[in-house]
N, C-alpha and C positions, 0 to 999 in steps of 0.2 A: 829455722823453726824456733825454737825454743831460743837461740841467741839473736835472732830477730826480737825477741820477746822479750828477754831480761837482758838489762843493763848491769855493770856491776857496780855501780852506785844507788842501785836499788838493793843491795842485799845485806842483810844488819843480823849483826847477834846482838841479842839485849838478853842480859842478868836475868829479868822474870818483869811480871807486870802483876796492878792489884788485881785484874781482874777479867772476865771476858771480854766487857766492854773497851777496856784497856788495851788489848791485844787488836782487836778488830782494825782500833783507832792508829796505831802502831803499824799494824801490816802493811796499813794503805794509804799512811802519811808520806811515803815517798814519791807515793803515783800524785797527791798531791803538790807537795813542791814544786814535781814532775812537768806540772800542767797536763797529766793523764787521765787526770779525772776529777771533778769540781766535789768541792767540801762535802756538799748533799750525799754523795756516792757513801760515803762514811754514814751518816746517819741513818739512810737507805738501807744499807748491810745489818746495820744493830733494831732498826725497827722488823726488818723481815726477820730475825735472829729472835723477834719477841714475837711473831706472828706465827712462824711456822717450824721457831727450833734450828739448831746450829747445822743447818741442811750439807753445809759446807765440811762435815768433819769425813773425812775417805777412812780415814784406818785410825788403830794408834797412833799418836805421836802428827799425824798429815793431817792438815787444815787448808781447803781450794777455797781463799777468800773471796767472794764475788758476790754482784747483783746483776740486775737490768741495765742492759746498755739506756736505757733512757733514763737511766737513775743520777746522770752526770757523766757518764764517760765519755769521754772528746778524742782521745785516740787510746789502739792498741799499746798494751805493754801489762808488762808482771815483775814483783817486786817478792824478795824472798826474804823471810824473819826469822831467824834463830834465837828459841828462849831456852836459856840455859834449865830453869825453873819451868816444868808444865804448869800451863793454866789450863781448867775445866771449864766448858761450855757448859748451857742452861739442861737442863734432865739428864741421863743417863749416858750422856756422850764419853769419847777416851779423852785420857788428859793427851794435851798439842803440845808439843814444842815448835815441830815445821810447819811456818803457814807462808802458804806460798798467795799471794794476793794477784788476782788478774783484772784485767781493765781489756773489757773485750767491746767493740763497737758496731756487734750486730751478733746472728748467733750460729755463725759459721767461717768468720773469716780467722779463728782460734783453732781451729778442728786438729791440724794439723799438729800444731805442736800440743796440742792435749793429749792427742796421741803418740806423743817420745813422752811427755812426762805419764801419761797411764804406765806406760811400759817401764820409766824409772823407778814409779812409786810401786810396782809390784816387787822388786828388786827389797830384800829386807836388809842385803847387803851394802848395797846403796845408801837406804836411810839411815843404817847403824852409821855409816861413815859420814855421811851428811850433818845427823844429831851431834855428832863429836868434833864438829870442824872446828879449830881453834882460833879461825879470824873469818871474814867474811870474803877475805881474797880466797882462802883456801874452800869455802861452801862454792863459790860461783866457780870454781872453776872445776869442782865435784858436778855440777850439771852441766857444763861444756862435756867433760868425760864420756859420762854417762851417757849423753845425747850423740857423741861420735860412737860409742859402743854399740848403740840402739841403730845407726845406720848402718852396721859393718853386714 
């Protein structure tokens, strides 16, 4: 499910960034690299982010970064960012540190692992540990954990 979905070279801590649009570009520059999702998908995210508000913000600290599969995504996958430094989204949103970025290629074949990471992100325990991870080998493998827990 979810390690079908994340690679661990998608998962980065970054110091902090200037801004939201910085984060956005950030979260889901690996899906790029990737070949997971064409450059548009990025500007796709920050123009609906001016349209209709940081739709993407779940709780404190969680940010589910995403668009429309026809916005550029070419295959499934998800890439995980750790900002030591919160950045704040456009109106009353919380400040993010975890933004978890997906690259979804229709709007059902994610279902599954949306639901271990629902069930992770409800966890506050989780995320305390996750916020604190000290390299990004030790964050990925906080959601392997997690996702074996969530099957038992």
């Amino acid at each position: 499910m979810l390690t079908d979905l994340l690679k661990k070279e998608n998962v980065k801590i970054k110091e902090g960034v200037q801004n939201w649009q910085e984060a956005v570009r950030v979260s889901l520059q690996d899906l790029v690299k990737g070949g997971y999702v064409e450059e548009r998908y990025i500007d796709n995210v920050i123009s609906s982010t001016h349209q209709y508000g940081p739709y993407y913000i779940l709780a404190e600290d969680i940010a589910l970064i995403h668009g429309r599969p026809e916005a550029g995504v070419l295959r499934r996958q998800m890439a995980v960012t750790l900002l030591r430094k919160p950045v704040r989204f456009p109106g009353d949103s919380y400040p993010v540190r975890l933004m978890i970025a997906l690259a979804a290629t229709d709007s059902e074949s994610h279902l599954d692992a949306m639901k271990v990471l629902a069930t992770i992100l409800m966890d506050e325990t989780k995320i305390q540990e996750m916020t604190e991870a000290d390299t990004p080998e030790t964050l990925y493998q906080l959601f392997l954990k997690a996702e074996e827990e969530t099957e038992e």
